[in-house]
N, C-alpha and C positions, 0 to 999 in steps of 0.2 A: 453505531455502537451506543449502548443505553451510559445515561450516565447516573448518577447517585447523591444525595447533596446526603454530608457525611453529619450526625452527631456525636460529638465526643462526650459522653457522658459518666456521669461518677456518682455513684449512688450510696449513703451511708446508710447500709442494712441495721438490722437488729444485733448483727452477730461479725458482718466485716463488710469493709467497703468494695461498692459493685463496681468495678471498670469496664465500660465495654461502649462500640459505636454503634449506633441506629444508623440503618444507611435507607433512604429513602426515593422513591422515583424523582427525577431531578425534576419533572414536568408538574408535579404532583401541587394542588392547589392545598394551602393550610398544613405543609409538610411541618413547623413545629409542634401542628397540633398533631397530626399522626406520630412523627418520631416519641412524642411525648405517651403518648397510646400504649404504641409498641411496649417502650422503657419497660411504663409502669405494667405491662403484661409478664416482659421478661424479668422480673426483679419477683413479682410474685410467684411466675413458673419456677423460680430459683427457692423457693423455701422461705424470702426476705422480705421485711415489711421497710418500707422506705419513702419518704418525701419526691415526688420525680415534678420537676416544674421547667421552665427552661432558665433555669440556674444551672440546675445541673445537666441538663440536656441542652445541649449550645451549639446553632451550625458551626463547622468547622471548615468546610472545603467541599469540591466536588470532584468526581474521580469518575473513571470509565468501571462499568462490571463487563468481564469477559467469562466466566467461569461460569458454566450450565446450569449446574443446580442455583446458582444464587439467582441467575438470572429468572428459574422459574418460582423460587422464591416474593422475587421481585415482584412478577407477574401477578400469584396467587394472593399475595397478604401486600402488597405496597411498597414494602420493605423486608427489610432481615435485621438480626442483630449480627456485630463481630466482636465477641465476648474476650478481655483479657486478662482476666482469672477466673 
């Protein structure tokens, strides 16, 4: 089963603050630097202009992915976001 080293991150846009986790391949060499990547990818695909450093991108834990599309996610980009607003 793949597993995921989790980012819990929080990002203070221009307009409101971003919550959401970077989930990264757990095997992955320089995973703060990618999770940090991703963020600052998905903060701009969001409309938002934001500081993303690992302050606010901060490992959190690791976890199993069992659900298909994440999993090819996972595959194609490294990682995925799990956005919570």
């Amino acid at each position: 089963m793949k597993q995921v080293k989790v980012f819990d991150t929080w990002v203070q846009g221009k307009s409101k603050t971003l919550h959401f986790d970077v989930m990264i391949r757990s095997d992955a060499e320089d995973a703060e630097k990618i999770a940090i990547k991703l963020a600052q990818e998905y903060v701009k695909s969001r409309g938002e202009e934001g500081k993303v450093t690992s302050e606010e991108c901060q490992f959190c834990h690791v976890e199993p992915v069992v659900h298909p599309d994440l999993l090819k996610q996972l595959e194609a980009k490294g990682g995925f976001i799990v956005p919570f607003n």
